[in-house]
PDB file as gemmi writes it, atoms N, CA and C in Angstrom:
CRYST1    1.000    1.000    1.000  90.00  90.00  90.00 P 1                      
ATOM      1  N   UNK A   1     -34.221 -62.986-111.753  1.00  0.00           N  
ATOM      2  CA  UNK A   1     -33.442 -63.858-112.602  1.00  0.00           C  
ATOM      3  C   UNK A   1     -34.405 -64.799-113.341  1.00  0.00           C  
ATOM      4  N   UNK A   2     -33.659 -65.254-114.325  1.00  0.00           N  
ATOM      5  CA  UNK A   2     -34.941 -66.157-115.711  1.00  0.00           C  
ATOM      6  C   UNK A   2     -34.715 -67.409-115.230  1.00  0.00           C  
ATOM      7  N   UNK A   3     -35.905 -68.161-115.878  1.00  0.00           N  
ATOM      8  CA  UNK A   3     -34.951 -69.434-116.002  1.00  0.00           C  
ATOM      9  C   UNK A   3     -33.928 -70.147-116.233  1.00  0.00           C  
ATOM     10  N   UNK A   4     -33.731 -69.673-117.562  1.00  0.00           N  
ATOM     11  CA  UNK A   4     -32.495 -69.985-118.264  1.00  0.00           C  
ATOM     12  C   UNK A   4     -31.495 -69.300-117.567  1.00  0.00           C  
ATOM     13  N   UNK A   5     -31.076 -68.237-116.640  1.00  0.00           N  
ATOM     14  CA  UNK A   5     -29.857 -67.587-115.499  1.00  0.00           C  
ATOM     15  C   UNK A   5     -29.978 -68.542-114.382  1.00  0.00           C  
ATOM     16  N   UNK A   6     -30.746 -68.534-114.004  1.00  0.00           N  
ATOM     17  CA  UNK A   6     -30.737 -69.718-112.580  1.00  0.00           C  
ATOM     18  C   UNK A   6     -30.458 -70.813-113.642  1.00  0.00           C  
ATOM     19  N   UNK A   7     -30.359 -71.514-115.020  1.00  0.00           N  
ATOM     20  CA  UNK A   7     -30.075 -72.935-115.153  1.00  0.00           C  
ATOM     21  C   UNK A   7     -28.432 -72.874-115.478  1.00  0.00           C  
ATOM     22  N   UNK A   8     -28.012 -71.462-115.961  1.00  0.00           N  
ATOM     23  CA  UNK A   8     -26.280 -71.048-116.473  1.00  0.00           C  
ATOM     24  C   UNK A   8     -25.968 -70.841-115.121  1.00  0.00           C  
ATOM     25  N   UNK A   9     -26.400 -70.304-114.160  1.00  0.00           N  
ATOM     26  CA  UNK A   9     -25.866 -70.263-112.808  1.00  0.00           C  
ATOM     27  C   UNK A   9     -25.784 -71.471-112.226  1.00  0.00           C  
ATOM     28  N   UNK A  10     -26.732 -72.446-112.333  1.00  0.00           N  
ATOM     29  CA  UNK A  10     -26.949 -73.479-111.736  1.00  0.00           C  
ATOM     30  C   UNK A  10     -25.239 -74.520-112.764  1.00  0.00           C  
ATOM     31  N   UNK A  11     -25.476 -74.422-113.764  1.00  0.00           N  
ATOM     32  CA  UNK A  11     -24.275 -75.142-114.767  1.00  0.00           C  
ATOM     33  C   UNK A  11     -23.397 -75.079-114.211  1.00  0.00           C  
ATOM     34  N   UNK A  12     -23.058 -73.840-113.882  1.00  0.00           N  
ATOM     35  CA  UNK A  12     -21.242 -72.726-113.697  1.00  0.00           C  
ATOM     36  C   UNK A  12     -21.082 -73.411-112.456  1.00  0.00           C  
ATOM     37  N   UNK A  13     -21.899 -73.321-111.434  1.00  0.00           N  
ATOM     38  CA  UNK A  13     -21.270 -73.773-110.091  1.00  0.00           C  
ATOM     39  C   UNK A  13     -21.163 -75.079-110.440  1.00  0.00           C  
ATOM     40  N   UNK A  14     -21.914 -76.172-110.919  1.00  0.00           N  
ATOM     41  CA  UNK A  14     -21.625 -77.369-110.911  1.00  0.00           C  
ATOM     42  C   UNK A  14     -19.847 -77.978-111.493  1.00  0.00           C  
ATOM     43  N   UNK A  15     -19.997 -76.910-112.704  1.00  0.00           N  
ATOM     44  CA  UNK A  15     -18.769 -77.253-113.277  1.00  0.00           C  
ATOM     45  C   UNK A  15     -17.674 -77.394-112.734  1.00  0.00           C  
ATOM     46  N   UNK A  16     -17.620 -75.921-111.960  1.00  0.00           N  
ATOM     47  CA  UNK A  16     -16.656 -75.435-111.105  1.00  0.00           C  
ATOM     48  C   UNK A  16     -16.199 -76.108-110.288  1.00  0.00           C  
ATOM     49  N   UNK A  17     -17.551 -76.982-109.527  1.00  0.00           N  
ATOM     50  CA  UNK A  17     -17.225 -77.929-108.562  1.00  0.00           C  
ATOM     51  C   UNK A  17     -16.994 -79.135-108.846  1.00  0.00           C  
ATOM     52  N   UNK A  18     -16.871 -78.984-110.304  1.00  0.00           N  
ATOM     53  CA  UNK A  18     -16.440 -80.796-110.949  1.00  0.00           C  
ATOM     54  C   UNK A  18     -17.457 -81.684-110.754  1.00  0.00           C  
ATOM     55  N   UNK A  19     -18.876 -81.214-111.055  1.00  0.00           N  
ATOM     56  CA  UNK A  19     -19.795 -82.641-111.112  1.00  0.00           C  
ATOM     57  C   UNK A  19     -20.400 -82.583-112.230  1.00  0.00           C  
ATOM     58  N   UNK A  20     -19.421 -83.095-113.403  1.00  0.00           N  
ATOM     59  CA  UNK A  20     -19.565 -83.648-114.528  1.00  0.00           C  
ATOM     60  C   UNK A  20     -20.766 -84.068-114.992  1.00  0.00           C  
ATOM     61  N   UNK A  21     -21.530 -84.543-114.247  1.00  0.00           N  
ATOM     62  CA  UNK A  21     -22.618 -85.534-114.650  1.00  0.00           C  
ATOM     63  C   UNK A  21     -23.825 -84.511-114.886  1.00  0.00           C  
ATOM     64  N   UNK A  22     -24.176 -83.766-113.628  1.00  0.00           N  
ATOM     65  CA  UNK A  22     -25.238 -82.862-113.308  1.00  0.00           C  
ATOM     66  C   UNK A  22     -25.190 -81.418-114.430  1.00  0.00           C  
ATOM     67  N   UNK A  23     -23.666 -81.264-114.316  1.00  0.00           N  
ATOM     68  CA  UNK A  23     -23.418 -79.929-115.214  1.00  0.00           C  
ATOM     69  C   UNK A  23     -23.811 -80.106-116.996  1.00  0.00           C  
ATOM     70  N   UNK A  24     -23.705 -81.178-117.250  1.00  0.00           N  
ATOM     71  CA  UNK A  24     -23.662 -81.717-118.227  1.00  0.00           C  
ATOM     72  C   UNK A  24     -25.540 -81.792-118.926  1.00  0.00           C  
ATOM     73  N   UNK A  25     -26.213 -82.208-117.811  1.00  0.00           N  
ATOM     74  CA  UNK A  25     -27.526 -82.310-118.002  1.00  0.00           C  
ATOM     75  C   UNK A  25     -27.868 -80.959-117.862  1.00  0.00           C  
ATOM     76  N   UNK A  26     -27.621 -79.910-117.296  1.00  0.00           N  
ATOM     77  CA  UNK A  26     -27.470 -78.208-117.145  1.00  0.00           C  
ATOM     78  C   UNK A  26     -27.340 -77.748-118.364  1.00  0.00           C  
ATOM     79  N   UNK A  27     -26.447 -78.422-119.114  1.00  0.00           N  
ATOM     80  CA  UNK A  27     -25.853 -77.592-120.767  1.00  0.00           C  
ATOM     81  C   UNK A  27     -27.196 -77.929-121.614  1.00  0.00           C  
ATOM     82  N   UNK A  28     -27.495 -79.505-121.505  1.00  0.00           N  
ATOM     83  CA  UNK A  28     -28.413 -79.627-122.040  1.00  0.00           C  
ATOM     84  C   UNK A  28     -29.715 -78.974-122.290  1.00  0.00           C  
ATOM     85  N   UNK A  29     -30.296 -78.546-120.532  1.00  0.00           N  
ATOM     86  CA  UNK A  29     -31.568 -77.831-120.493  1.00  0.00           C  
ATOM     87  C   UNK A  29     -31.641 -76.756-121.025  1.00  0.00           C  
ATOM     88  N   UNK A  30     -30.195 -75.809-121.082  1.00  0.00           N  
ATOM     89  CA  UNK A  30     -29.734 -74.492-120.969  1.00  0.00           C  
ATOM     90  C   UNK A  30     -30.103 -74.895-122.859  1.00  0.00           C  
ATOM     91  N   UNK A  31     -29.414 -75.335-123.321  1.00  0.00           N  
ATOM     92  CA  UNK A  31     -29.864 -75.779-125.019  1.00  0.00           C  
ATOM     93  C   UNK A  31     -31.084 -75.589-125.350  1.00  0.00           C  
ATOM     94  N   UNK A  32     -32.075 -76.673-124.703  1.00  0.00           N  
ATOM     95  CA  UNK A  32     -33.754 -76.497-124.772  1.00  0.00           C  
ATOM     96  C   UNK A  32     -33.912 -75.700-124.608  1.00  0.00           C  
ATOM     97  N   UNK A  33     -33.779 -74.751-123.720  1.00  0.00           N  
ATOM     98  CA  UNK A  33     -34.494 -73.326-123.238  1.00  0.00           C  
ATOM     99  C   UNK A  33     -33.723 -72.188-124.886  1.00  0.00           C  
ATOM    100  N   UNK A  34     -32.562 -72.210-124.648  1.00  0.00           N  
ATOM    101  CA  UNK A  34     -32.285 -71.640-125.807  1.00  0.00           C  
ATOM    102  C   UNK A  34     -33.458 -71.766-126.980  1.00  0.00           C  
ATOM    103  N   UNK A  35     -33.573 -73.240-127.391  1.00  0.00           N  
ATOM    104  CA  UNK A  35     -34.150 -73.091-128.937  1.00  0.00           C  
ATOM    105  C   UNK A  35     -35.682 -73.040-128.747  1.00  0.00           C  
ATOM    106  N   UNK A  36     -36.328 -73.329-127.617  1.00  0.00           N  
ATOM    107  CA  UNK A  36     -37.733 -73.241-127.219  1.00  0.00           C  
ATOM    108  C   UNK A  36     -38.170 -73.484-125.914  1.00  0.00           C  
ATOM    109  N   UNK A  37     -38.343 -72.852-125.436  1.00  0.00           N  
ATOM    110  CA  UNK A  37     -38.640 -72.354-123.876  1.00  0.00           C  
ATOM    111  C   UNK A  37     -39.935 -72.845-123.892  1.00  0.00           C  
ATOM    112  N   UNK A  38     -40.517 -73.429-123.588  1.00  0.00           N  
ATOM    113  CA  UNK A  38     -41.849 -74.050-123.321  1.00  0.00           C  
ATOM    114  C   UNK A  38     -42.322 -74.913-122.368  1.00  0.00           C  
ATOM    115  N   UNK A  39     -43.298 -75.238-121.685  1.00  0.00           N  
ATOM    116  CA  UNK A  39     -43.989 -75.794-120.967  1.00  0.00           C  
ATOM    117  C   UNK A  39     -43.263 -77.563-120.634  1.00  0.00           C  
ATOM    118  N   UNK A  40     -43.232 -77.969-121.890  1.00  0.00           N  
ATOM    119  CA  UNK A  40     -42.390 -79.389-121.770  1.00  0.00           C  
ATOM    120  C   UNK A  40     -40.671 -79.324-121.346  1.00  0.00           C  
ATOM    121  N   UNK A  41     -40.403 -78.144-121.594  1.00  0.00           N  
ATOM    122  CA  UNK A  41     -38.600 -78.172-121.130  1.00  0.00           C  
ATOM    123  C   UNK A  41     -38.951 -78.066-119.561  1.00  0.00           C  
ATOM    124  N   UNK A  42     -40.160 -77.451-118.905  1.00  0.00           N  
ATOM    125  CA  UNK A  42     -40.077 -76.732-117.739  1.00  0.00           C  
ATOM    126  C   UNK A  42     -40.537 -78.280-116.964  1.00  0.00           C  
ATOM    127  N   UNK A  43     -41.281 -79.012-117.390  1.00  0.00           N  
ATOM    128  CA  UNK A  43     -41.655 -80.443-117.001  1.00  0.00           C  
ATOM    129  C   UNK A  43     -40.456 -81.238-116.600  1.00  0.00           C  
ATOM    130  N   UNK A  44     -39.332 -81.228-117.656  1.00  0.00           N  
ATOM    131  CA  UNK A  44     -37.935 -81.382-117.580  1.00  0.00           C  
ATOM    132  C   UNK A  44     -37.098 -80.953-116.293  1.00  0.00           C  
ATOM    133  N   UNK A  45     -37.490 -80.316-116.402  1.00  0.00           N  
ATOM    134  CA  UNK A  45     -36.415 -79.367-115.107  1.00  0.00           C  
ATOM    135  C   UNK A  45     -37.341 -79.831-113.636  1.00  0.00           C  
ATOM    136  N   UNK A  46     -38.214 -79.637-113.667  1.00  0.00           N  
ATOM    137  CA  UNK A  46     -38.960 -80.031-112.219  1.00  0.00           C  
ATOM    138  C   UNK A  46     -38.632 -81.454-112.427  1.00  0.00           C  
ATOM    139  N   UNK A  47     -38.811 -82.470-113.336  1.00  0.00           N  
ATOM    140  CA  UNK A  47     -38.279 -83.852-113.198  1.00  0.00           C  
ATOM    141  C   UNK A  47     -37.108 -84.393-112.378  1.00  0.00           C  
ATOM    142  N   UNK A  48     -36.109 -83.216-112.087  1.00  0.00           N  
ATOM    143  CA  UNK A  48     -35.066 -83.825-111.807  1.00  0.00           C  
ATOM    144  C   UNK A  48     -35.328 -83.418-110.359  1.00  0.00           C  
ATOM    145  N   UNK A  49     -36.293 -82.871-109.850  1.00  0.00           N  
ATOM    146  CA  UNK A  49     -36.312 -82.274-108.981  1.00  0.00           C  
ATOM    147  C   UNK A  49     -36.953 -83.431-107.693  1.00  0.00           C  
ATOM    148  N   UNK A  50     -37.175 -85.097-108.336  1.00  0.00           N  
ATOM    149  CA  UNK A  50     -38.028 -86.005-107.644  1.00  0.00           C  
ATOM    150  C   UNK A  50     -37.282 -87.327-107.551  1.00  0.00           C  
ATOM    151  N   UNK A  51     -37.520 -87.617-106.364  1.00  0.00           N  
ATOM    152  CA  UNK A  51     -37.048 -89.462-106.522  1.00  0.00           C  
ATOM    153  C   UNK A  51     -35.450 -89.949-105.458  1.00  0.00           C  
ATOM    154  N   UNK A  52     -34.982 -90.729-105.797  1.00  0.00           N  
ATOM    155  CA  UNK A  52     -33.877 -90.787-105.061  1.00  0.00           C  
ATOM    156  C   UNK A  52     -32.850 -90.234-105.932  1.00  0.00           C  
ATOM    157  N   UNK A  53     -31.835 -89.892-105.248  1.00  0.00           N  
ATOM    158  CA  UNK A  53     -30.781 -89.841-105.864  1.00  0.00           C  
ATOM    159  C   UNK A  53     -30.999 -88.065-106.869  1.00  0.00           C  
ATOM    160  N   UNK A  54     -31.938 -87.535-106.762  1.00  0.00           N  
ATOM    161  CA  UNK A  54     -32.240 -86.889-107.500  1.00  0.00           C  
ATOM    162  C   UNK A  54     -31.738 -85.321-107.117  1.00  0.00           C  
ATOM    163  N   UNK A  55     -31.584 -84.232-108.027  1.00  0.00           N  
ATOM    164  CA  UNK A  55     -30.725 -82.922-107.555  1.00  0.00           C  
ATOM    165  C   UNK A  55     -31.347 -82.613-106.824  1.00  0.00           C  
ATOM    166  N   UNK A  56     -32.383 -82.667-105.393  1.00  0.00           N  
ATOM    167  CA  UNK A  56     -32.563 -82.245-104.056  1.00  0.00           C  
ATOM    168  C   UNK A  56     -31.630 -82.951-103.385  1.00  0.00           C  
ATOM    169  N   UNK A  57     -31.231 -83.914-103.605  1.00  0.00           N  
ATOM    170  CA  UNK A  57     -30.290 -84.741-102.701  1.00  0.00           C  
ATOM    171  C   UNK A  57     -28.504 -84.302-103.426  1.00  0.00           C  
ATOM    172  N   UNK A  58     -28.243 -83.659-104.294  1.00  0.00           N  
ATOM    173  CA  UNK A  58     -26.898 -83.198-104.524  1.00  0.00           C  
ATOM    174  C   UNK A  58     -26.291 -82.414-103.042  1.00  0.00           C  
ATOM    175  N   UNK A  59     -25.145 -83.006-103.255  1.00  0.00           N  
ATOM    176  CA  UNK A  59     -24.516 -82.258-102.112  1.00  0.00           C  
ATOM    177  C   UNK A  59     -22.854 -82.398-102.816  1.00  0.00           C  
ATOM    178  N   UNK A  60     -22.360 -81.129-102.326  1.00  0.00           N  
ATOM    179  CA  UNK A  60     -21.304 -81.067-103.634  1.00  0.00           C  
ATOM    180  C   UNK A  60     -20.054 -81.024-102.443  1.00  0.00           C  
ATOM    181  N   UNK A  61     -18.835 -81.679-102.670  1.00  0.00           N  
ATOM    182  CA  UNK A  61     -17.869 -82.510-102.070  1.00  0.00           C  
ATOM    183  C   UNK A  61     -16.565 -81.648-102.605  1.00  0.00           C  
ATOM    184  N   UNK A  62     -15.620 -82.263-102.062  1.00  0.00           N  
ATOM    185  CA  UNK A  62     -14.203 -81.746-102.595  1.00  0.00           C  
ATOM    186  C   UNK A  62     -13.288 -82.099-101.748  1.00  0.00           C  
ATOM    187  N   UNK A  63     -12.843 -82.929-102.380  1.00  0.00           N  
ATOM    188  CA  UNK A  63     -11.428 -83.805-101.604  1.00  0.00           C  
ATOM    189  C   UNK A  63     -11.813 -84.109-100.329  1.00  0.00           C  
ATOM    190  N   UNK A  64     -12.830 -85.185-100.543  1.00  0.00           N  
ATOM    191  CA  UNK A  64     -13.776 -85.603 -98.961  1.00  0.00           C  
ATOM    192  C   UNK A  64     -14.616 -84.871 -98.396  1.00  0.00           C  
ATOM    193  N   UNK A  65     -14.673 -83.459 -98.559  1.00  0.00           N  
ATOM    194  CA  UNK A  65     -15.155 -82.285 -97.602  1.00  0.00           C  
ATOM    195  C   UNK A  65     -16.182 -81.808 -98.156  1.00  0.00           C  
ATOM    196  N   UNK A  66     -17.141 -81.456 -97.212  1.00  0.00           N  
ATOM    197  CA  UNK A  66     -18.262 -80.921 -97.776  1.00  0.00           C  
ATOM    198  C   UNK A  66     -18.050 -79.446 -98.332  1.00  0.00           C  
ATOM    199  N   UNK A  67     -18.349 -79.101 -99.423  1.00  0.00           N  
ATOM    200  CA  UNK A  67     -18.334 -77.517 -99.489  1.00  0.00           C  
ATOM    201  C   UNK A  67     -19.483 -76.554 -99.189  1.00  0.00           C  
ATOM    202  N   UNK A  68     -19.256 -76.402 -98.171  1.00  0.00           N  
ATOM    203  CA  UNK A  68     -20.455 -75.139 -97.474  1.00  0.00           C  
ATOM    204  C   UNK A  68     -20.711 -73.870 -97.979  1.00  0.00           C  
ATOM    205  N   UNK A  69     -20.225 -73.651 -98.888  1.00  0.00           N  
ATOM    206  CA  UNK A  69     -20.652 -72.086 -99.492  1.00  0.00           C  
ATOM    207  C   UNK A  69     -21.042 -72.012-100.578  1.00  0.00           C  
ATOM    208  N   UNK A  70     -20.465 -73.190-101.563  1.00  0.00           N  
ATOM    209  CA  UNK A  70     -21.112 -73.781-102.992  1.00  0.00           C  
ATOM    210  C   UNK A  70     -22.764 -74.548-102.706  1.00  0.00           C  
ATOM    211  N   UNK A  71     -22.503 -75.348-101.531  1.00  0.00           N  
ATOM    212  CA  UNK A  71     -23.851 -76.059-101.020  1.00  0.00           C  
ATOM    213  C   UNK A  71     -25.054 -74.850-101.073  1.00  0.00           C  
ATOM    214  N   UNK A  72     -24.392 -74.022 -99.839  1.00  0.00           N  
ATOM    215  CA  UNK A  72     -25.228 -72.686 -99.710  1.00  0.00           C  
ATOM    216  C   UNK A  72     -25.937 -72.452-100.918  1.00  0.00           C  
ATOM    217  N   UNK A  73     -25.044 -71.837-101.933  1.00  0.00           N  
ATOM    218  CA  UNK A  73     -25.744 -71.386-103.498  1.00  0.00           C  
ATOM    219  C   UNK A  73     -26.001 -72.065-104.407  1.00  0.00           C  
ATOM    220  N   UNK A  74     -25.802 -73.362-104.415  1.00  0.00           N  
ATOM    221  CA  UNK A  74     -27.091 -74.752-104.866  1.00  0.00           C  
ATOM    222  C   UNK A  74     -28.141 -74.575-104.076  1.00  0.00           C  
ATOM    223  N   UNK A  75     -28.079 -74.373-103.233  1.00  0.00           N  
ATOM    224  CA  UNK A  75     -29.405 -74.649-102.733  1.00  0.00           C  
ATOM    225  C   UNK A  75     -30.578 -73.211-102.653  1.00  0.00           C  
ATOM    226  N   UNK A  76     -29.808 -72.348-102.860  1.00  0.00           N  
ATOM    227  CA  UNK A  76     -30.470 -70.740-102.883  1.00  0.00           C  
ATOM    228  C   UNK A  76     -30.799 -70.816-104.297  1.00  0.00           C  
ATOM    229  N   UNK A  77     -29.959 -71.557-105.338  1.00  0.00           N  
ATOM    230  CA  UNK A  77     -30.054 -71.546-106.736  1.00  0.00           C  
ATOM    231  C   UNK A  77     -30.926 -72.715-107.409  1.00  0.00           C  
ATOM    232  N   UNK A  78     -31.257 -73.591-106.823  1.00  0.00           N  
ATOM    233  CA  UNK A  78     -32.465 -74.782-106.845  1.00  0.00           C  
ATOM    234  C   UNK A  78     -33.417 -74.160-106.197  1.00  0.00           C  
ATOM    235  N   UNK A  79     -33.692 -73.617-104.972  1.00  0.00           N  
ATOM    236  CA  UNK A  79     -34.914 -73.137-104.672  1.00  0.00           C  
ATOM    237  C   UNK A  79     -35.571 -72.511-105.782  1.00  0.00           C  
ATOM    238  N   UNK A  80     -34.591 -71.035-106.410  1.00  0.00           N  
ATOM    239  CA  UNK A  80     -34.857 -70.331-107.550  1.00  0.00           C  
ATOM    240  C   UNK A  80     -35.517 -70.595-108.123  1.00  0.00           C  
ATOM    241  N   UNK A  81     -35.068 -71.478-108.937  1.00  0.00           N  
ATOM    242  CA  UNK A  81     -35.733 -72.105-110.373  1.00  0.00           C  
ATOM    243  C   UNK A  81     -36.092 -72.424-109.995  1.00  0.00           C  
ATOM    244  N   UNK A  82     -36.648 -73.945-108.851  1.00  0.00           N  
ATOM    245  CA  UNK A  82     -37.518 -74.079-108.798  1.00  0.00           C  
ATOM    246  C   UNK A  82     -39.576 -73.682-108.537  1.00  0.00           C  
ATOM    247  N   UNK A  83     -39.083 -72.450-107.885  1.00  0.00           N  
ATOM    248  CA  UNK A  83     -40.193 -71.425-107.845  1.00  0.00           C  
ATOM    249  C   UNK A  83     -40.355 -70.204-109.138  1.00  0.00           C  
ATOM    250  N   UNK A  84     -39.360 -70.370-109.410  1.00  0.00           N  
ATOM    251  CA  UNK A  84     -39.678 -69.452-110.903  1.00  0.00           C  
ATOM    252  C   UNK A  84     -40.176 -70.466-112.078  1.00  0.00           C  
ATOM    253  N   UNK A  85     -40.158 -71.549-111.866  1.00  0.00           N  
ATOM    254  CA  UNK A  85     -41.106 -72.548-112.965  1.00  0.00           C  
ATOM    255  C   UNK A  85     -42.174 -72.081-112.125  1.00  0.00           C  
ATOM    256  N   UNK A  86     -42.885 -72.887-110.658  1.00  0.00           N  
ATOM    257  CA  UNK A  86     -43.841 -72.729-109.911  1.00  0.00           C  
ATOM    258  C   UNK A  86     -44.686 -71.635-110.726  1.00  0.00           C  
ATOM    259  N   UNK A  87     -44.434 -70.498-110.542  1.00  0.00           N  
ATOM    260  CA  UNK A  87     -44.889 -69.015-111.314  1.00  0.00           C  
ATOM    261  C   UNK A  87     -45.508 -69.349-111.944  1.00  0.00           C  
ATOM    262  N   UNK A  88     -44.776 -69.668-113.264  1.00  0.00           N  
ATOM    263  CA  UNK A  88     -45.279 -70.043-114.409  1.00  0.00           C  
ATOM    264  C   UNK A  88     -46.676 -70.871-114.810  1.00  0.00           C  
ATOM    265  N   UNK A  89     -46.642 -72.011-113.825  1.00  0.00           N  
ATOM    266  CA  UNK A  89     -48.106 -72.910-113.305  1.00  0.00           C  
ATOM    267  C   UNK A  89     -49.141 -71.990-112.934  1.00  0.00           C  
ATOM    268  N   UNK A  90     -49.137 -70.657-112.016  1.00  0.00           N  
ATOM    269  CA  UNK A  90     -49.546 -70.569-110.754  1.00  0.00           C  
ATOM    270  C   UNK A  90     -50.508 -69.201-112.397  1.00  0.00           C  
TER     271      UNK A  90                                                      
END                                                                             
């Protein structure tokens, strides 16, 4: 899978799961990568990947409850991308 599939995969579940905020910054990257795929969008994407509060710490909810199978494939789907940028460095 590309980058840009792990970032539309990464979008779709967010949406799905109603976190507006994250999915939203997803459309965005998914945009960049569209019009130029380059080294500085990929800087972008590992950015969010640091700090507090930041998408390692997403954990996706639903009517109080944790969702364990969406969690599951955030987190199979952040590993992703995140090692398919890695590549790219390496």
């Amino acid at each position: 899978m590309s980058i840009k599939e792990h970032c539309v995969k990464i979008y779709e579940l967010l949406k799905e799961a109603g976190e507006s905020g994250w999915s939203n910054g997803f459309r965005g990257l998914i945009a960049e990568l569209e019009a130029n795929e380059n080294i500085s969008v990929y800087r972008k994407i590992i950015s969010i990947y640091g700090g507090a509060g930041s998408f390692n710490d997403l954990v996706l909810y639903k009517n109080g409850a944790v969702c364990s199978e969406e969690n599951n494939e955030l987190d199979r789907l952040r590993n992703g991308l995140y090692n398919k940028i890695a590549e790219k460095w390496t």
